[in-house]
N, C-alpha and C positions, 0 to 999 in steps of 0.2 A: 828527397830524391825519388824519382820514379822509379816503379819495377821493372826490369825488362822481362815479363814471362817468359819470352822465344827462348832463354837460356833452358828452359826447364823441362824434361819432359817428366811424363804420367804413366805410372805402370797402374793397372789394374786388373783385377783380379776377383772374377765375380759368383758368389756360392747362392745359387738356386732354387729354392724349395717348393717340390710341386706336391702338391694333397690329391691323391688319386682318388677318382673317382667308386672304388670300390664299397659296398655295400655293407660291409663289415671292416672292424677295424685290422691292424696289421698282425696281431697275436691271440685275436681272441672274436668271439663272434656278436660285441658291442656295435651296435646300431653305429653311423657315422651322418645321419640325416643332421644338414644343419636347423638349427635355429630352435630346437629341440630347449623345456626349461632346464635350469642347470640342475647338473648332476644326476640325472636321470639314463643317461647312455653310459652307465657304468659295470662294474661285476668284479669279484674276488682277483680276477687275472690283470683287468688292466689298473687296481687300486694297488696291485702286490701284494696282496697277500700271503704270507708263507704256506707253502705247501705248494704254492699256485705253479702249472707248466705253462707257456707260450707256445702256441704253433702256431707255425708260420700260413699266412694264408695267399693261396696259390695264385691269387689274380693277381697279387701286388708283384711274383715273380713273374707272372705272364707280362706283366706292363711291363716292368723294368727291363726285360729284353724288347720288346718292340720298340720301346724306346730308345735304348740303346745300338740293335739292328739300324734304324733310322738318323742313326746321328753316326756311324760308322765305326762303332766301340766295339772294340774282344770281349765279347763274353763269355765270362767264369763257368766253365759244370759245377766244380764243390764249391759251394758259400757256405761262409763261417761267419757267425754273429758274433760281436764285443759289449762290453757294458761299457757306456760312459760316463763318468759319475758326475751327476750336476746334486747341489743339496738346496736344491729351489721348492718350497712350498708347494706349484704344480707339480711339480715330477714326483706321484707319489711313491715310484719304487726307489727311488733317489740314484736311477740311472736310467740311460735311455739307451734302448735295443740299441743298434748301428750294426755297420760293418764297417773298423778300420783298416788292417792289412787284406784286406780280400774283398773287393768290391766288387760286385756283379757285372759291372761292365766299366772297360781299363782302355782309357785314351780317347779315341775319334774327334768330330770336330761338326761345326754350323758354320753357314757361310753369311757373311751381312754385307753390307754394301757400305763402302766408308763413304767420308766424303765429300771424295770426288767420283762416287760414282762407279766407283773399281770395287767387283769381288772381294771380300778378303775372308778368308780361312781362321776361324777362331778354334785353335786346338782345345781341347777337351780333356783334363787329368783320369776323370773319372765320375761315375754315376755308382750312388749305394742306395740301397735300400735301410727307412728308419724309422720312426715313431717321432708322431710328435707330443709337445707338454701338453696339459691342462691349460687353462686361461684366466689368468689374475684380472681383477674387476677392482676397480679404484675409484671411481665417482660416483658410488650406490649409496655406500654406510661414508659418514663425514668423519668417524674414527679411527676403521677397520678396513684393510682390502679381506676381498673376496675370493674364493678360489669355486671356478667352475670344471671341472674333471673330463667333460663329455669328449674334451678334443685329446685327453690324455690317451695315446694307441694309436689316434690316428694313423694310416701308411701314407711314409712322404718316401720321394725320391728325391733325390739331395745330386743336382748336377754342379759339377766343377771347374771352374773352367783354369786354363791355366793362365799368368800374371801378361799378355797380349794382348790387352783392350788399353788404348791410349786418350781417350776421350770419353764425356760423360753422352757425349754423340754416340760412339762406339756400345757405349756398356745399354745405352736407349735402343740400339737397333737388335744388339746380340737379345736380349727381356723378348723384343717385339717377335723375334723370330722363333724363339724358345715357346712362347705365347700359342703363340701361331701352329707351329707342329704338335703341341699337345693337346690341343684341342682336332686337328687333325685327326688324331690318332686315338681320342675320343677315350684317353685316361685321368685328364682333369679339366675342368668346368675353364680353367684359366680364369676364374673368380678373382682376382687381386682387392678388389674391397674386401670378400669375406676372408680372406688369410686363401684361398686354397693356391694363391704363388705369388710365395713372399723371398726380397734379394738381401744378402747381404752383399754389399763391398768392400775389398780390401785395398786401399789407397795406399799408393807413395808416391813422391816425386823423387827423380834423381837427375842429375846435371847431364843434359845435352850428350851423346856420344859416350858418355861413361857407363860401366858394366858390369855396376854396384847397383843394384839396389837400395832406397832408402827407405828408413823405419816406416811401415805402416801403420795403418788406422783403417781400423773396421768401425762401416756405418751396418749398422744391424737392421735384420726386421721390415722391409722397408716393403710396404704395398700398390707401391704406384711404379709406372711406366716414368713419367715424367717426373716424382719427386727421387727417384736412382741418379736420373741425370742432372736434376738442381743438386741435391746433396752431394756427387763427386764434384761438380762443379764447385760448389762452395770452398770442399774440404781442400781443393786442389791448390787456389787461391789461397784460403788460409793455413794451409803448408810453409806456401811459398815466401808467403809476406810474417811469417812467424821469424826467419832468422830476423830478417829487416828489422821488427822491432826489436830483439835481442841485440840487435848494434846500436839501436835509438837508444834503449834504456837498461841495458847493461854497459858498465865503464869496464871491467875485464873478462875476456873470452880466453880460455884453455880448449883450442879447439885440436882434434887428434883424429889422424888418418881420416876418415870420408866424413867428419866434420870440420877438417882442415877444407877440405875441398868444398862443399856444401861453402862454408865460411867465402873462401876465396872468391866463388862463384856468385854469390849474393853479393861481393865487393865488389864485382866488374870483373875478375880475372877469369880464367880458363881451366877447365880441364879435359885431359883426354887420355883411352886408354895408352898405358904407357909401350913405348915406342920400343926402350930396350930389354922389353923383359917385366917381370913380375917380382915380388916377395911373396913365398910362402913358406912365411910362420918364422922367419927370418933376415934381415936386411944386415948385407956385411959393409966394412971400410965406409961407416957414412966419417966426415970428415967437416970440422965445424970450422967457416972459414976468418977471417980476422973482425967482420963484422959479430960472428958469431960468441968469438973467445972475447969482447967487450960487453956483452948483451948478459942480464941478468937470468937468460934463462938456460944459460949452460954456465954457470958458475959453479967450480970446481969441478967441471964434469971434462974426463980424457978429450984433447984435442979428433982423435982418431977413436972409433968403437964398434962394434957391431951389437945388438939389439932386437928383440920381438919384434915382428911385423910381420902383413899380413894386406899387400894393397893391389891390384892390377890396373888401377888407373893413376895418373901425376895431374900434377899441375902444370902446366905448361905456358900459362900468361900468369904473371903475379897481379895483383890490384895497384893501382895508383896509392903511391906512399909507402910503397913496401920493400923490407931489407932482407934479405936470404942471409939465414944464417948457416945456412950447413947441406951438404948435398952428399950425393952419391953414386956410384958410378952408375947404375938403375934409374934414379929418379935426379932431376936435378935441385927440386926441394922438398930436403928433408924437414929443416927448421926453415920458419919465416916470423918476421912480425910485422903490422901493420897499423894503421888506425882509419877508423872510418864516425865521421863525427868525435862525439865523446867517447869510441870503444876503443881500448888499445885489444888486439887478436895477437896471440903467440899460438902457432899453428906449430904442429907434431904429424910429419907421414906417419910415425912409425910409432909403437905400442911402450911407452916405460911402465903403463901400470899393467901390466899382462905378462908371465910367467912363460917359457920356453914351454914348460910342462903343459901350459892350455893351448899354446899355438899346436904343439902335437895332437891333443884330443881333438882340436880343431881341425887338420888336417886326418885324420882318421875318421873323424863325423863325415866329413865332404870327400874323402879319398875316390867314390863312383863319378860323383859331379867333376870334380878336377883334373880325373881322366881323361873325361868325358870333352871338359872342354882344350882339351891340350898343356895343363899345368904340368902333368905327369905322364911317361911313359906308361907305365904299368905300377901293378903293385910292388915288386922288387924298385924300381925306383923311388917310390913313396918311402920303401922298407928302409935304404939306401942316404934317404936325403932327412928322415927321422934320426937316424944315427950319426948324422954329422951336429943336430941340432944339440941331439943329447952329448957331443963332444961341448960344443960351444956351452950350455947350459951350466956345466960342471965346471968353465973356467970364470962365468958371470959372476960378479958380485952384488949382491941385491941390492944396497944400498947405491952402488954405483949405476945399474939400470933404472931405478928411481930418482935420480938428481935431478932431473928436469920439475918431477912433481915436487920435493922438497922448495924447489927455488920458487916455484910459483906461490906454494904457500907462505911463504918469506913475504912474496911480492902483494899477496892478499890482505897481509897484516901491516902492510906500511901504512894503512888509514885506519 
């Protein structure tokens, strides 16, 4: 069966790293000339040594606002440094300067050209100032990698964009234009062979119209203009065509809330944000209909319930060969099963292995975002619809919110 991509769209989300031209490194006064023998551009501060102090050196803040000036970011008066802790061979202090909650310049945006040709506005999280590692060497000694230090301190500026790039077109033209003003502005060489801007991306795909995000995947490191946009390309593809073979050569799927949908969606069927409403952290009177009370995966489990969940999109077309087992006044499939090839799929909206107690932490993780996006009035509603969960919570019985998973390992063990 062929794929139809058009179901699919692409979020992306792409982190930056430019190596500033400055003449000294970011905390200490190590030479930064490339191509220098290894280990040579080094000193007590950028090796870590104890006793060693870091200061800061003023050109890599002079860049980081002109930069940031020029792409329309707020920039910080007080910056505050973080340690990151990597325990990598290069990184010889075994963390690396940053700035996490205080970043020197907060939001703004570049403009690219998609395309067809139309402006488009690529917002902007944030720009920090950082260090970068040493440089492992692997094809010298046929035993041993090698470690060269010289690039350990480095000043990098670390641009971020936010998750608004839909093509590996898109993420080629934001690089090209990123490229382009920084060399403008005449604070990195824009080198991409020598490391001086180098991308990562963060890939997902998620289904058409829905307003879920799917699990991502970071491609790291990445030094080309054109290999950013073969690699999302690739990865985009083999996202999509990964459930596909999970239906070829898997014979049973336990798929649950946005891998119900994912599932559904790779089957032909539909999904979209839901019409009456949401679950958060919550889903009441779902109600299993007579297809449902024959089906092995609500065996012994209450006609009538409510249960953890946690969804704003449904399903709204089912796949070809498929039986609703259970619905709700919010969504109209809660349970379904289907088959596609050799896979039988028993699909779950809603959360049996997930506790009341985590759907709470969960909406208290997200309680600005959720806001933000109309789930919640305010925080007295949040406060308000917490306390009803914790009513429901105290009358749930564990075993009885886990029957679905019981049945399915029943069903596992029948071969």
């Amino acid at each position: 069966m062929s794929i139809d991509y058009s179901k699919y769209e692409t979020v992306i989300g792409l982190e930056i790293h430019v190596q500033l031209n400055t003449q000294s490194k970011a905390y200490c006064s190590d030479s930064t000339k490339y191509g220098a023998a290894p280990n040579t551009h080094i000193s007590p501060i950028s090796l870590g040594h104890p006793g060693t102090l870091p200061v800061s050196n003023e050109k890599v803040i002079e860049y980081a606002v002109r930069l940031g000036l020029a792409l329309n970011c707020e920039i910080r008066e007080r910056n505050e440094y973080a340690r990151k802790n990597y325990f990598y061979a290069d990184l010889p202090k075994g963390y690396q300067i940053t700035q996490d909650k205080t970043p020197i310049c907060n939001g703004g945006f570049i403009t690219i050209t998609d395309k067809n040709g139309l402006p488009k506005k690529i917002e902007l999280t944030r720009i920090h100032m950082e260090e970068d590692a040493g440089k492992s060497i692997h094809d010298i000694d046929p035993f041993d990698s090698l470690i060269d230090l010289n690039r350990a301190g480095v000043a990098l500026l670390e641009i971020v964009s936010e998750p608004v790039l839909r093509s590996g077109e898109e993420a080629y033209s934001f690089i090209t234009e990123v490229r382009k003003l920084v060399r403008y502005l005449d604070i990195c060489d824009g080198n991409m062979e020598e490391g001086s801007l180098r991308c990562d991306a963060n890939i997902s795909v998620m289904l058409k119209g829905s307003t879920k995000f799917g699990t991502k995947v970071e491609v790291k490191n990445m030094n080309s203009t054109r290999n950013v946009k073969r690699a999302i390309e690739f990865e985009i593809k083999r996202q999509i065509e990964f459930m596909k073979e999970c239906q070829k050569k898997i014979k049973k799927v336990l798929a649950i809330c946005w891998g119900m949908q994912v599932a559904v969606t790779a089957a032909g069927g539909e999904v979209k944000k839901g019409e009456k409403g949401s679950h958060r952290g919550i889903a009441r009177d779902i109600e299993i209909n007579e297809n449902g009370l024959n089906h092995p995966l609500y065996k012994n489990k209450n006609k009538k319930f409510n249960t953890p969940a946690f969804n704003f999109d449904e399903v709204v077309t089912l796949p070809d060969n498929s039986t609703l087992l259970a619905s709700n006044p919010i969504n109209n499939v809660q349970g379904l099963n289907f088959k596609i090839g050799n896979c039988d799929v028993w699909g779950l909206q809603y959360h049996p292995e997930i506790t009341y107690n985590k759907m709470i932490n969960l909406i208290i993780f997200r309680k600005d975002r959720l806001i933000e996006r109309g789930a919640f009035k305010d925080q007295n509603h949040i406060d308000d619809h917490i306390k009803n969960i914790e009513i429901e919570n105290k009358k749930l019985d564990k075993l009885s919110r886990m029957r679905e998973l019981e049945n399915w390992l029943d069903y596992l063990n029948l071969e």
